[in-house]
N, C-alpha and C positions, 0 to 999 in steps of 0.2 A: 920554133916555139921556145919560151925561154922557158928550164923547166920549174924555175921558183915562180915560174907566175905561169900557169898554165893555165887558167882564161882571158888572157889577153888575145886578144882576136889577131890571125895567122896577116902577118906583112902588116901590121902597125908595129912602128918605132917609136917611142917616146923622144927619140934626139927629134924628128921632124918638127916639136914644139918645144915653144921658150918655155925654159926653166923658171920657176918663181917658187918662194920658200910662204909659209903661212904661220901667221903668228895671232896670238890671242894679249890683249891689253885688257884692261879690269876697270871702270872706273867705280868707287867703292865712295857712300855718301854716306852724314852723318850727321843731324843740325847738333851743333855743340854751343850751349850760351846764344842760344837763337839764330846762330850763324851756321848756313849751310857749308859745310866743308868736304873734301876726299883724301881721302891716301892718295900718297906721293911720295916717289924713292927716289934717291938722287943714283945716278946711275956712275959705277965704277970702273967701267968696262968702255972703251969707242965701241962705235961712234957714239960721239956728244956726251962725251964723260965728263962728268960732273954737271950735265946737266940735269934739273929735275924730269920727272915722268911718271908715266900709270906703273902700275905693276904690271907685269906683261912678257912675254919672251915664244920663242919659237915652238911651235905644237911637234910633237912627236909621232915618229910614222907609227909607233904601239899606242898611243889614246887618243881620246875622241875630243872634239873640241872642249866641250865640256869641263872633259876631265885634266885638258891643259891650263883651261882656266884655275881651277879652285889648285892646282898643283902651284904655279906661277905666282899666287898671290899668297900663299902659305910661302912659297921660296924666298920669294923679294920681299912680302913685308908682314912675315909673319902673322898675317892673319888669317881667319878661316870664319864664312859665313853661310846662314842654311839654302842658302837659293842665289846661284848669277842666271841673269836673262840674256842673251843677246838681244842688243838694240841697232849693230850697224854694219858693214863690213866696210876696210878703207883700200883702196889700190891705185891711188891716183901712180903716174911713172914720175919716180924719183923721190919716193914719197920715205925713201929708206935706201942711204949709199950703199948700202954692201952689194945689195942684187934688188929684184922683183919683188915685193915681200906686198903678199893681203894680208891685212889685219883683221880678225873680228872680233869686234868687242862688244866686253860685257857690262852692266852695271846692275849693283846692289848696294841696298839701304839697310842701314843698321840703327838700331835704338839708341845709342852710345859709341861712343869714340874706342874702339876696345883698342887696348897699345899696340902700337906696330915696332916691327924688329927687323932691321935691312937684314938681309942673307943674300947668299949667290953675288950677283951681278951689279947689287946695291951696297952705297957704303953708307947710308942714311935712308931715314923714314918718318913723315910726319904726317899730320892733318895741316892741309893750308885749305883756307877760303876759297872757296869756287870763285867768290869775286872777283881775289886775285887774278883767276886764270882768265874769267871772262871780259877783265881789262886790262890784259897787259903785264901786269903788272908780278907778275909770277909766271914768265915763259917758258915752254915745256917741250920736253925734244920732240921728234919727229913734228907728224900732224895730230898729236896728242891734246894739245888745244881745242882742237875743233872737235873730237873727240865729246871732250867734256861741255861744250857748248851743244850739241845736240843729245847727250843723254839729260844734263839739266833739263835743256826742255819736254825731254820725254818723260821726264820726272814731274815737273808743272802740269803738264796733257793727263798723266794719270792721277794726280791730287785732284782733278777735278771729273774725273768719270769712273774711278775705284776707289776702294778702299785701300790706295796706295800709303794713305799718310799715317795709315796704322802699323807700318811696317819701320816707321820712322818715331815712333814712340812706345814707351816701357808699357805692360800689361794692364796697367793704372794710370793713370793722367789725370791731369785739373782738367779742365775745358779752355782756362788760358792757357796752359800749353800748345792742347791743340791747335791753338789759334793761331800762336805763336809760329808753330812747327809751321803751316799752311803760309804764312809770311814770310820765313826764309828762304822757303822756296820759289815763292812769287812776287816776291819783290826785285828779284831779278830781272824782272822782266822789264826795269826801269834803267834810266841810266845813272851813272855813279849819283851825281849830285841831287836826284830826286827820291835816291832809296830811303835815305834817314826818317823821314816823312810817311813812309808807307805804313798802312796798319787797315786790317779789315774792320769795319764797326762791329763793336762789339753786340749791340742789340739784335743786328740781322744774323750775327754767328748765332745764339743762342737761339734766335727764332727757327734758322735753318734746321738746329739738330733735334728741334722739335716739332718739324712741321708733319705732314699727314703720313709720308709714308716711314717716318719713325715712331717713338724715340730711338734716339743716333746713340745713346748714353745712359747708362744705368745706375746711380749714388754705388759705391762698394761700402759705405757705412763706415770708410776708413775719412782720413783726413791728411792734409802734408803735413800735420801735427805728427806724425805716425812714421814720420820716413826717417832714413838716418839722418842726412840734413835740413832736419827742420827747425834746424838755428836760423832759418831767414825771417829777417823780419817781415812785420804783417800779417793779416788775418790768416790764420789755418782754414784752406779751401780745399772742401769737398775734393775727393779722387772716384774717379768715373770709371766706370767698362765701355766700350762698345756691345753695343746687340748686334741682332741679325738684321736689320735692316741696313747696316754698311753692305749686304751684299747683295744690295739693287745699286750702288754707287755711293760717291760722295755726296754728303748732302750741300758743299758750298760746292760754287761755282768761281773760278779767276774773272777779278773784276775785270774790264777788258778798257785800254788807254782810250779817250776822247780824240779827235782831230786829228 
């Protein structure tokens, strides 16, 4: 019996089983200027130095995944948010040179883009476009790509059955934002060349957030006249709340592709 671990059960070895290491990646969302974007550090350490990536690093035998997480993304890019969810774990073999490595990862949404700061293991940190990532166009070490391709859609699945999109907007909103917000994340769903194009009607949004089992939306008697920037031009529109009825779900639905 070993005696730092004395309930490990009498004639089990640990050497009889492959070793493998477990780490925790963050994928961290934010629609900025209508464009869904993540945090992304560019990595200063091999393997794959200098390439971009999630925030992320190895879990420690003293905390809980959890608690690897919100540690990892304070380390590598400086930020710090009130809720990560697990959405995946990854282990395919080879998926990580050094050895065996599970990933599980996490992702959360933020109202705003708050600044990121590389530390630790990063020598940079930015907001890039999800787009980028889900064509190419901005490659990402490991299996960190695919990563971000199924939390986006677990992001989409919940804009349309929670009150996920409130999580992605400030305390107050137009109702074109919200609309807006709901767009950049589901116009992904499209390929590059038919996104520009995408836009939900605006008549059926408003009807939705006042259909039977709302109001979705309450006037706050404020106005964008009212905000720091409301040097933009055009009409001063109304700023909304959400009520209680966001929590039977979303009131739109993802339009769904024809053929």
């Amino acid at each position: 019996m070993d005696p730092a671990r004395p309930d490990v059960p009498a004639g089990y070895d640990p050497a009889d089983y492959p070793p493998f290491a477990v780490t925790v990646d963050v994928v961290l969302m934010a629609v900025v200027d209508d464009e869904l974007r993540l945090a992304v550090i560019r990595r200063a350490a091999e393997p794959q130095a200098g390439a971009w990536a999630l925030p992320g690093g190895f879990k420690r035998p003293d905390e809980t995944l959890d608690e690897a997480a919100v540690r990892e993304l304070g380390e590598e890019a400086g930020a710090r948010v009130p809720r990560l969810a697990q959405f995946g774990a990854y282990g395919d073999p080879g998926r990580d040179p050094r050895m065996d490595v599970v990933s599980v990862a996490y992702a959360a949404t933020l109202d705003a883009a708050v600044p990121l700061r590389a530390g630790t293991d990063a020598d940079a940190a930015r907001w890039a476009p999800v787009a980028d990532v889900l064509d190419g166009a901005l490659p990402l070490a490991f299996d960190h790509a695919r990563m971000v391709a199924d939390a986006r859609e677990r992001l989409a699945e919940d804009l349309e059955r929670t009150d996920a999109v409130l999580s992605l907007l400030p305390e107050e909103f137009t109702v074109s934002r919200l609309r807006r917000t709901y767009e950049a994340v589901w116009r992904l769903d499209l390929p590059p060349e038919e996104r520009d194009d995408y836009a939900l009607d605006k008549r059926n949004v408003r009807r939705s957030l006042s259909a039977e089992a709302g109001p979705f939306l309450t006037p706050t008697g404020r106005s964008t006249s009212d905000l720091p920037d409301s040097s933009r031009p055009g009409r001063p529109a109304s700023l909304q709340r959400p009520t209680a009825a966001w929590r039977s779900g979303s009131p739109l639905r993802r339009p769904r592709r024809r053929g």
